[in-house]
C-alpha positions as CSV (number, residue, x, y, z in Angstrom):
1,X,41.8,-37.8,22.5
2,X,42.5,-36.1,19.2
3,X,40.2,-33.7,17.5
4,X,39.5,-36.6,14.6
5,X,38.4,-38.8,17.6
6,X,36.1,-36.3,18.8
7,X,34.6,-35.9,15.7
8,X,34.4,-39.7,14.7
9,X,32.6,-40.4,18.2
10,X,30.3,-37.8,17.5
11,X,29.3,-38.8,14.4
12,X,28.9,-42.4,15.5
13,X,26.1,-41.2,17.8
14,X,24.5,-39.5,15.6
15,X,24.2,-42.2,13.1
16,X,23.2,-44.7,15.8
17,X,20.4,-42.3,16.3
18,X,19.7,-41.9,12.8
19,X,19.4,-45.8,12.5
20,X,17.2,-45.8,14.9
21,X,15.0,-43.6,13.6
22,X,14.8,-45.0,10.6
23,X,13.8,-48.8,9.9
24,X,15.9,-50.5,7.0
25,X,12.9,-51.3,5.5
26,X,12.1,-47.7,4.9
27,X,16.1,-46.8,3.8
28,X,15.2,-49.5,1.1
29,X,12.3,-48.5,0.1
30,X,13.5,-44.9,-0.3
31,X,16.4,-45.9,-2.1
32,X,14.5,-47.9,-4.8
33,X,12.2,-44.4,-5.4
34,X,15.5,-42.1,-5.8
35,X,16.9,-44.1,-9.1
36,X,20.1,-43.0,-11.0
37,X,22.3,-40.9,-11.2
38,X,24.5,-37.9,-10.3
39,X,21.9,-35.1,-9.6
40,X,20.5,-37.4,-6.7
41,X,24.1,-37.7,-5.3
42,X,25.2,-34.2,-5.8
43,X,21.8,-32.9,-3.7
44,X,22.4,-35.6,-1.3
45,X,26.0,-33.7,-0.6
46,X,24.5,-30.7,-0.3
47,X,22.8,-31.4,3.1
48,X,23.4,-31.5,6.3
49,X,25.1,-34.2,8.4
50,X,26.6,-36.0,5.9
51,X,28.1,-39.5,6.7
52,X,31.4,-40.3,8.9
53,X,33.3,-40.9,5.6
54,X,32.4,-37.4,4.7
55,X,33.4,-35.6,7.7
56,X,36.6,-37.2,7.9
Protein backbone atom coordinates (compact mmCIF):
# COMPACT_ATOMS: atom_id res chain seq x y z
CA UNK A 1 0.00 0.00 0.00
CA UNK A 2 1.39 3.42 -1.11
CA UNK A 3 1.28 6.45 0.98
CA UNK A 4 -1.51 8.04 -1.61
CA UNK A 5 -3.62 4.86 -0.72
CA UNK A 6 -3.28 5.51 2.78
CA UNK A 7 -4.31 8.79 2.50
CA UNK A 8 -7.29 8.25 0.01
CA UNK A 9 -8.69 5.39 2.41
CA UNK A 10 -8.51 7.70 5.11
CA UNK A 11 -10.24 10.25 3.73
CA UNK A 12 -12.95 7.99 2.38
CA UNK A 13 -13.83 7.26 6.10
CA UNK A 14 -13.97 10.32 6.96
CA UNK A 15 -16.34 11.52 4.50
CA UNK A 16 -18.59 8.41 4.99
CA UNK A 17 -18.77 9.79 8.45
CA UNK A 18 -19.23 13.22 7.42
CA UNK A 19 -22.26 11.95 5.21
CA UNK A 20 -23.59 10.50 7.77
CA UNK A 21 -23.73 13.13 9.94
CA UNK A 22 -25.06 15.23 7.82
CA UNK A 23 -28.56 14.57 5.88
CA UNK A 24 -28.63 15.86 2.16
CA UNK A 25 -31.33 17.78 2.90
CA UNK A 26 -29.40 19.89 5.28
CA UNK A 27 -26.12 20.13 2.66
CA UNK A 28 -28.93 21.61 0.29
CA UNK A 29 -30.33 23.68 2.32
CA UNK A 30 -26.97 25.18 3.42
CA UNK A 31 -25.84 25.47 0.15
CA UNK A 32 -28.89 27.57 -1.09
CA UNK A 33 -28.01 30.23 2.14
CA UNK A 34 -24.09 30.46 1.14
CA UNK A 35 -24.95 32.21 -2.56
CA UNK A 36 -22.09 33.35 -4.90
CA UNK A 37 -19.02 33.74 -5.20
CA UNK A 38 -15.28 33.53 -4.45
CA UNK A 39 -15.02 34.80 -0.88
CA UNK A 40 -17.39 31.70 0.16
CA UNK A 41 -14.90 29.36 -1.73
CA UNK A 42 -11.75 30.90 -0.60
CA UNK A 43 -12.99 30.49 3.33
CA UNK A 44 -14.26 27.18 2.54
CA UNK A 45 -10.30 26.35 1.61
CA UNK A 46 -9.23 27.71 4.51
CA UNK A 47 -10.64 24.90 6.83
CA UNK A 48 -9.92 21.94 7.93
CA UNK A 49 -10.46 18.51 6.22
CA UNK A 50 -10.95 19.62 3.02
CA UNK A 51 -12.33 17.05 0.36
CA UNK A 52 -10.38 13.85 -1.16
CA UNK A 53 -9.78 15.96 -4.43
CA UNK A 54 -7.98 18.43 -2.17
CA UNK A 55 -5.68 16.22 -0.36
CA UNK A 56 -4.61 14.47 -3.32
Amino acid sequence: MTILDTIAEHTRKRVAERKLSHPTRELEERCRTLGRGTPHFEEALSKEGLSFICEV
